[in-house]
Phi, psi and omega in degrees: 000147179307177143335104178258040136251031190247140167278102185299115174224020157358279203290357180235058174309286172253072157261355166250025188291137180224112175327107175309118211222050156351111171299130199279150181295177199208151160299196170304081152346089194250133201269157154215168187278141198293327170196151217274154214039044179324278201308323171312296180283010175252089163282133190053064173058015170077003143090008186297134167076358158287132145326123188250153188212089222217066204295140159101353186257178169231023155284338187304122150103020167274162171235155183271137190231048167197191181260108155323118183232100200274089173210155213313171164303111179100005163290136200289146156241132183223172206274152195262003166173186215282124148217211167218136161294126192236005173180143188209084153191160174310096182262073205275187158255144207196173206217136182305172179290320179283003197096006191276138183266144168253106214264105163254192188271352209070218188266141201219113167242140148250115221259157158287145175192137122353101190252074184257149304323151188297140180222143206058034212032025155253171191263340202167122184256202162182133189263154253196086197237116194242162160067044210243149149308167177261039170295023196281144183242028160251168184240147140313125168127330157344130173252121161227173136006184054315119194079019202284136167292131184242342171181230173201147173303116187316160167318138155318117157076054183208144191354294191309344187260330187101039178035047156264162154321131157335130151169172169260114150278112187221142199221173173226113184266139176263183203077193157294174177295304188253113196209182168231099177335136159327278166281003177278332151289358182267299192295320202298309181307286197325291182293356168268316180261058153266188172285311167303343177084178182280117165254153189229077151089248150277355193242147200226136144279104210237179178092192173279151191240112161270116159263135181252154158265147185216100260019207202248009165215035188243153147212117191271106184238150220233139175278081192339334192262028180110224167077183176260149194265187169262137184243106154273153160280133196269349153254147185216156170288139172310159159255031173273153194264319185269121174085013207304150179261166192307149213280164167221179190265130166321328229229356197272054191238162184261003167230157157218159200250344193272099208270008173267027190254329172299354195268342185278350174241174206249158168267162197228316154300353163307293186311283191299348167291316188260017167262032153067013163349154170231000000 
């Protein structure tokens, strides 16, 4: 089976237009801390990359892919260098006719950034601010700062945050904003040479897969041995039926089940120790 956030949208091309948005050049990349007593507030290395274990959740068999940064509600968060906002909005959590509760992020932002010099051989990561008040004071598209304030860690457990404990989950992905996750080719692939095949509905793709990016929010993918191909959106949207918020990147989730999936992402307290953060 596909990502099961990713959206079929063959038939809605244009719902994906996405603003061509350029990094601006930059001297040497200088880091801040996402907030003052990061480090303070990261318990057990902040838990990056652990297995969750977490029965009766749909979190349960995950691995986390950022840092938990356990400090009060309204503590200010600022940006960890000079980018651009590439999603600024409310994702809430809400609960179905049956009782299923659906665990979103709350207010959520993401910034894009320039990696000069390059590190680790990236170019450009993107930092990642789960669990926010609903203070946000950025837009997409926005050009901020390093240390510029983009909002504060939401209230405990209450709508804006996405009824988790007061805390930051932040996280650092590498590459740009807009790709094709590693592992979501991986999964894609896997499921095209099962005996059921990739299916989209009536139409199923077996076999070996060429995946294309095709604008800046398409991935088209074509089965080698012929057929008609598939168009997914590399983005996807809360599942709150009210109010749904602006698509986010496929790959922007704070779990993944794929555990070659931790890799695609950075420790963040790594990072920012050895760019030297202030």
């Amino acid at each position: 089976m596909p990502h099961p956030l990713l959206l079929f949208c063959a038939a809605l091309p244009s719902l994906l237009a996405h603003a061509e948005l350029s990094l601006p050049p930059s001297a040497a990349t200088s880091f801040a801390w996402p907030c003052e007593g990061y480090l303070r507030g990261v318990r057990a290395r902040g838990s990056f990359g652990a297995l969750v274990r977490a029965r009766g959740t749909p979190f349960d068999g995950t691995y986390h892919l950022g840092e938990d940064v356990w400090l009060p509600a309204g503590t200010p968060v600022v940006a960890i260098a000079d980018g651009i906002v590439r999603y600024s909005a409310f994702s809430p959590t809400w609960t179905d006719a049956r009782g299923l509760l659906h665990w979103n992020l709350g207010n959520t932002i993401v910034l894009e950034h320039a990696i000069v010099p390059a590190e680790h051989r990236q170019r450009s990561i993107c930092s990642f601010y789960v669990h926010l008040g609903a203070d946000r004071r950025v837009a997409v598209g926005d050009h901020v700062r390093g240390g510029e304030r983009l909002g504060t860690i939401g209230a405990d457990r209450s709508e804006e945050n996405g009824r988790y404990p007061a805390h930051l989950h932040f996280g650092l992905h590498r590459g740009p904003y807009v790709q094709i996750p590693p592992a979501l080719a991986r999964e894609l692939r896997a499921a095209a040479r099962s005996p059921e095949g990739l299916r989209f509905g009536a139409q199923v793709l077996r076999g070996e897969l060429r995946l294309r990016r095709e604008r800046e929010t398409d991935l088209c993918l074509r089965a080698l041995d012929g057929g008609a191909p598939v168009v997914l959106s590399l983005l996807v949207g809360s599942t709150a039926p009210v109010d749904p918020p602006p698509d986010i990147m496929g790959w922007c989730e704070g779990y993944g089940r794929d555990p070659a999936v931790v890799r695609e992402w950075l420790r963040p307290s790594q990072l920012l120790r050895e760019r030297g953060a202030r």
